[in-house]
N, C-alpha and C positions, 0 to 999 in steps of 0.2 A: 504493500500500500504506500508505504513510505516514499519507493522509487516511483511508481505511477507519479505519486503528487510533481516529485521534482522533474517527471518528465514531461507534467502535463505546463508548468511552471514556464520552463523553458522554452516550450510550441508558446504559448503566449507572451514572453518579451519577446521570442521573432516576429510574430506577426505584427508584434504591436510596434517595430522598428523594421523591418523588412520593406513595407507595404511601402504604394504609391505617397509620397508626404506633398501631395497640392493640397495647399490651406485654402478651406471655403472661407474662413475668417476666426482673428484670434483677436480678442478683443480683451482688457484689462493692463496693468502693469507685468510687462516683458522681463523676466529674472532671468539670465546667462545660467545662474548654475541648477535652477528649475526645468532647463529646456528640454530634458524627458519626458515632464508631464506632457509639453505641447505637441511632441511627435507623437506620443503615444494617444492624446485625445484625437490628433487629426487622425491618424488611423483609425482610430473607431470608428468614425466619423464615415471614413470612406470604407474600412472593409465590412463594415453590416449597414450602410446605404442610410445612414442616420443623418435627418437633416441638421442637427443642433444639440446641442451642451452645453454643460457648465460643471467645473470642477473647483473646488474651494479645500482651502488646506489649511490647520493650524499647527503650530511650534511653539510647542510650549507657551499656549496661551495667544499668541502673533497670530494674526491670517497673513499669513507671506505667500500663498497664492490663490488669486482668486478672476477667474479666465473665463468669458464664452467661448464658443469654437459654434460656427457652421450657420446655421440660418434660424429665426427664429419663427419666420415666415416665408416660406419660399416663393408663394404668389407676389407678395411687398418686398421681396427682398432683403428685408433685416435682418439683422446681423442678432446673436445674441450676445448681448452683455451680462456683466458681472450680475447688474441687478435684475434681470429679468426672473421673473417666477413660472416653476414649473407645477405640474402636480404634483404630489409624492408619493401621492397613494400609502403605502401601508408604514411609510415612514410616520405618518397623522400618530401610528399606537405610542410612539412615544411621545409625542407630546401629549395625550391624554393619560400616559401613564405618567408621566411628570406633575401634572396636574395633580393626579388623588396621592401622589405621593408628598403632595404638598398640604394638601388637606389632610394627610393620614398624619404631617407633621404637626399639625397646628390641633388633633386632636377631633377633626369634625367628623373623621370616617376610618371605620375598625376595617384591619384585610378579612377580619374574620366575619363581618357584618354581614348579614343577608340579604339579600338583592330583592328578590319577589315574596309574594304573600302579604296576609294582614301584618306581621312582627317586622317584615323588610323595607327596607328606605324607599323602593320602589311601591308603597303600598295603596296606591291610588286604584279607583276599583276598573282601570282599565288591564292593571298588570293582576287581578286577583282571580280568571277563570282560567284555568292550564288544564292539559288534558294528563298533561306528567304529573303525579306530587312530589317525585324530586328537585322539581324546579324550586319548590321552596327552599332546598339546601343549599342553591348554588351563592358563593360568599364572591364578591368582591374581590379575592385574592383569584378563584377558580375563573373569574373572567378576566383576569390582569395574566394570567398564566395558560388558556384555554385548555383551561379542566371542566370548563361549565356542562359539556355534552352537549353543547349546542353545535346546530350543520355550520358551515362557513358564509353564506351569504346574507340566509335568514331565516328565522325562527318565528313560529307561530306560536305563541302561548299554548290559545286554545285550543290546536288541532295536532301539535306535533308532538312525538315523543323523545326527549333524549337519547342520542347514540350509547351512552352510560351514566353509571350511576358519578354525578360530579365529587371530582378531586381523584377517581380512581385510574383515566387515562388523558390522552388528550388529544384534543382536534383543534385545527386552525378555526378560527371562528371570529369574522367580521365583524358580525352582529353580536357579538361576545363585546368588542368594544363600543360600541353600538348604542349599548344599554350602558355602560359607563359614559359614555356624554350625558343622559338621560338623569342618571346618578349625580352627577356634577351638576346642575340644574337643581334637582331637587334638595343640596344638600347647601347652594348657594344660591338660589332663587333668584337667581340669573341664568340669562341665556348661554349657552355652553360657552360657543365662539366668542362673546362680549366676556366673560369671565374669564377667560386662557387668552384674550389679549390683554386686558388691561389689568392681569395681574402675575401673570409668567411672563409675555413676550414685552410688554411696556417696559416694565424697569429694566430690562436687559439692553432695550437700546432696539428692540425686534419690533419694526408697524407695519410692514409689508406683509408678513405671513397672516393669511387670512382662510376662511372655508370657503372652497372652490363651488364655483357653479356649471350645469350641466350644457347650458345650450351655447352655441356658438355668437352668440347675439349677448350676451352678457355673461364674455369674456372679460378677462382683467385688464387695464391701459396697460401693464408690465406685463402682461402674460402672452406664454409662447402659444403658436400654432401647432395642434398634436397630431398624428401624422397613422393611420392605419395601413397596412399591407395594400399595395395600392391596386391587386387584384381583387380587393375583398368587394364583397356585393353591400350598396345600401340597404339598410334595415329601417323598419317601419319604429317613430321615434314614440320610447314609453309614456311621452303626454300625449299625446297624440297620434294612432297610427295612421293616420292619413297622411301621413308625411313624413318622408325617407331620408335618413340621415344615415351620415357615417357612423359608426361604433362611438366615436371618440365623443362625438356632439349631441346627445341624447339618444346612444345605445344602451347607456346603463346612466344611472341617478347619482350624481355628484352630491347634491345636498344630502341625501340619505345614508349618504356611507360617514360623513366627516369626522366624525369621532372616531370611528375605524380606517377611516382612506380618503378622506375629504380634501385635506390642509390644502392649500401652495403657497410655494417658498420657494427663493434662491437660495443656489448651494452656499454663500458666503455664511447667508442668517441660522440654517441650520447647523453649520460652524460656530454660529454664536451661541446656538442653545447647547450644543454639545460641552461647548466651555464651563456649563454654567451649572452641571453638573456633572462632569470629569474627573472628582473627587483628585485633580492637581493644583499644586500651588500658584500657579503663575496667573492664574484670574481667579475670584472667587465665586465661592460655589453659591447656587438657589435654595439646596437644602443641606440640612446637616449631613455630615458624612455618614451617622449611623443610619441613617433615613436612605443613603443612596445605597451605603450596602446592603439594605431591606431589599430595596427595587434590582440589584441585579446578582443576588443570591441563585444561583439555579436552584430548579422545582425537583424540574425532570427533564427529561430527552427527548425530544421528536423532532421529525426531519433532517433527523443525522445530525443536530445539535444540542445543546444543552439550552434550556432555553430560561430565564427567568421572568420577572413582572414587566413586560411589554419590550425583551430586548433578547439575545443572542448572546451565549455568552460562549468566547471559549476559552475553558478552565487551565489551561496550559498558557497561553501567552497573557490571560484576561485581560486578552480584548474585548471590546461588546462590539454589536455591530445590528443590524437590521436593513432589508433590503424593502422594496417596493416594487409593484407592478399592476398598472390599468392599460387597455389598450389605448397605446401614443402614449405612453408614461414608463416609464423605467428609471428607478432610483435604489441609490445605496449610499449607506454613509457610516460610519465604523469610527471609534474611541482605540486606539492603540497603548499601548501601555507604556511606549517610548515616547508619551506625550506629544503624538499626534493623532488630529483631527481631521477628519475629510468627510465630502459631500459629493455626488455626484450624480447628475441630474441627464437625462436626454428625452427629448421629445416620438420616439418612434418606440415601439416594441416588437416589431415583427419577426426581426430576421433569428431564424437559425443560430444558434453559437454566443449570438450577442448577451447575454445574460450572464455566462461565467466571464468572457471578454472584460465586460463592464466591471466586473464586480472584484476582479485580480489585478484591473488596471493599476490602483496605486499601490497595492502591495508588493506588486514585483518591483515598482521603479522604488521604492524606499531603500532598498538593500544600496542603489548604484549612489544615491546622492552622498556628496564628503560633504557639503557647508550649507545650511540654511540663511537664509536671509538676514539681517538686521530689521527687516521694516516691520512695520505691524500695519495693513489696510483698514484693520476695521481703525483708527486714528486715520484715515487718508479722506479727501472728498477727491474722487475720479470721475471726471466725467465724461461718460459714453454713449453717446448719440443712437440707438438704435434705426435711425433713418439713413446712416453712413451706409455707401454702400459696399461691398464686399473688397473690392480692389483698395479704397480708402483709408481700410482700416485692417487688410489683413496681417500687415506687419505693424509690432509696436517696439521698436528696439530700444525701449528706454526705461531705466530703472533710477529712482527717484527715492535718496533713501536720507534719513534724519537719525543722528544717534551720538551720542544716547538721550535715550530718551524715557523717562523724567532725567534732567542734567538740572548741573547746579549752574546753568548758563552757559557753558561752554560746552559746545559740541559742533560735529564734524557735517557738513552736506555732503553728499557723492552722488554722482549724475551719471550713470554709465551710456553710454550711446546719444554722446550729442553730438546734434546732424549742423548746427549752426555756432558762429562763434557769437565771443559776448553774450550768450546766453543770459536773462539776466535773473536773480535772485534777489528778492525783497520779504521784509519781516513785516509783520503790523499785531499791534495787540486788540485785544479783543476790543475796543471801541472803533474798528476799521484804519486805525492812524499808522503809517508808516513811519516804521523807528530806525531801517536800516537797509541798504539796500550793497550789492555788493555786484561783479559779474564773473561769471568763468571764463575764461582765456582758451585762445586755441590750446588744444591737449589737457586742460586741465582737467582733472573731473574730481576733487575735491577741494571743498570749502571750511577753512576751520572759522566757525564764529564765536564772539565771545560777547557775551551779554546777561555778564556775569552781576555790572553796576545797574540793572534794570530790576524792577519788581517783581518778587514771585507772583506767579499765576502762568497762567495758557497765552498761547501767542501762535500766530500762524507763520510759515513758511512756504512764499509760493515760488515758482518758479516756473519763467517763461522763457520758449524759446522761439519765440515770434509764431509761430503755429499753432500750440496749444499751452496750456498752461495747467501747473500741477497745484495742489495744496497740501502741506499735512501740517497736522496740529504737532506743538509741540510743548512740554508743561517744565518749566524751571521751579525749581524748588530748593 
């Protein structure tokens, strides 16, 4: 088994460096010593026929990569950017499991607590006629772990019966988290999605991740075009069969899955919530550490993994991880224990192969990298025009970097890939006022500044090179 893995290992850094490398478009800050990821994304890209991606990375707390690749739309031609959002599908379980692990903190909800029946949180008398009376045992933890015996898509109180008796095996089961959105509502008398914004993703810095909708007409202004097998037949659309849609666009119910497979997100922000409970020191955490090792404690094993409270775990390297998939949706995103982070998003599901492709992409390339970056993007404002068109933006050869940072006023700028001289560099504090301005010389490409006699607090650094223009914040202290 062991040889299989390192030989299957190997067939995918070839293919994922082998292959044709024409960039449909690479969009975000361009890293020199990152540039595996971008070979290795464009080939995805072009060897399972995938119109669009996004791949987002942390170090030790830093997002030091965070890239579109390929199209966002193929009709409009846009390009996808850092911030565009995709679906994630079954990536949603963890932030719903982040949520009641957050309630289970603060004391409003037991793993052991019962779900349905008159004595269960769910006891409203629509959840009170089952045709099982097991259902009355299923606990909170049994849907956080899918032990509940419920099918995968959906469950009928009244008319179905459990696959087994709950907590004894276990089945994938949507609708398992389903009813924990449901849960969350009734235990905060708030609406699911208004309560897991504005009190998980808010303070983290997270407004973009939102629950996704099903028709193509009230799509997101940031959201991608999702893309089905382009042989497939249109199907008649679940509000209405009179009219034939792709799969993607009211083949299946977006509102109805959310808590289970709703969400969308760019892979940076899902980077952001990873941090936020990664139980490492370099950002801080959402909950207590003994609260996170509650949530990714294995239960039990299914699907040839070990699996715990809405995550993947495996008990050798403890890494956690969880993947996704809707038709035009494919995601994965993974907690490494060498304190990285990563997200990885693409709009197509169709092809053959693509699924382990995807999912081994950053792992093989971790082994090659010797240096990580200094920057940190989530401190950066980038701005990436999604109307650019593909030849405009498919090279970015510039890296844009501030350090250290928090400094005690002195520290270093580095510009790698300057196309123009006199480049120039200017500072301003936070009331807009320019306190410093400086410019880089042919060949230069670092800047040491000293602004050491100025006031603590944040301060911006931009930097223009007659075409575009950078910023990243930076905090003296």
């Amino acid at each position: 088994m062991k040889t299989k893995n390192l030989l299957s290992t190997a067939i995918g850094i070839f293919l994922l460096f082998t292959s044709t490398q024409s960039v449909k478009a690479q969009t975000g800050v361009y890293s020199p010593s990152l540039v595996n990821f971008d070979v290795a994304m464009t080939n995805l890209l072009n060897n399972y026929d995938i119109p669009g991606g996004q791949l987002a990375i942390t170090y030790k707390g830093r997002l030091v990569y965070s890239r579109g690749f390929g199209l966002a739309d193929e009709s409009a031609k846009t390009v996808v950017c850092p911030d565009n959002i995709f679906r994630i599908a079954s990536l949603s379980k963890q932030i719903t499991a982040i949520t009641i692990m957050h309630l289970y903190e603060q004391g409003r909800v037991g793993l052991n607590d019962t779900v349905f029946g008159p004595n269960g949180i769910l006891n409203d008398s629509v959840y009170q006629t089952v045709l099982d009376p097991r259902v009355y045992s299923i606990t909170v933890k049994h849907l956080l772990s899918h032990q509940s015996g419920m099918t995968s898509s959906s469950f009928y109180l009244k008319s179905q019966m459990l696959n087994f008796t709950p907590g004894t095996n276990a089945l994938y089961s949507n609708v398992g988290f389903v009813f924990l959105g449901r849960v969350i509502e009734k235990i905060t008398k708030q609406d699911y999605e208004t309560y897991v914004r504005d009190t998980i993703l808010a303070p983290i810095g997270i407004r973009d991740m939102r629950s996704g909708k099903s028709l193509l007409m009230n799509k997101f202004p940031k959201e991608v075009h999702y893309y089905d097998d382009p042989t497939a037949s249109l199907v008649p659309s679940i509000f209405d069969t009179t009219i034939m849609v792709s799969v993607p666009f009211g083949g299946f119910n977006m509102e109805s899955l959310e808590s289970g497979g709703g969400w969308v997100a760019s892979a940076q922000d899902l980077c952001k919530l990873m941090c936020a409970v990664d139980k490492f020191s370099s950002r801080p955490d959402i909950l207590l550490s003994a609260t996170i090792n509650t949530m990714v404690q294995p239960i039990h094993s299914f699907l040839g993994n070990p699996y715990a409270l809405g995550w993947f775990i495996n008990t050798t390297s403890n890494n956690w991880w969880h993947d996704g998939l809707l038709t035009g949706t494919m995601a994965y995103q993974a907690r490494r224990n060498t304190e990285i982070n990563y997200a990885l998003l693409v709009n197509s599901s169709y092809s053959s192969g693509q699924y382990t492709a995807l999912s081994s992409l950053v792992g093989s390339i971790i082994p090659l990298i010797t240096s990580w970056p200094a920057i940190d993007l989530f401190d950066s404002t980038i701005i990436c025009s999604p109307t650019n068109s593909v030849n405009n933006i498919s090279k970015n050869p510039f890296l844009f970097t501030v350090y250290p940072n928090p400094s005690n006023g002195k520290f270093t700028v580095k510009a790698e890939g300057l196309q123009q001289e006199n480049c120039k560099l200017e500072i301003f504090n936070l009331l807009g006022q320019e306190i410093y301005t400086a410019f880089f010389k042919e060949q230069q490409s670092t800047l040491d500044i000293d602004l050491s006699s100025f006031p603590k607090g944040f301060y911006f650094v931009k930097f223009d090179d007659g075409t575009n223009s950078y910023k990243q914040k930076i905090i003296i202290e």
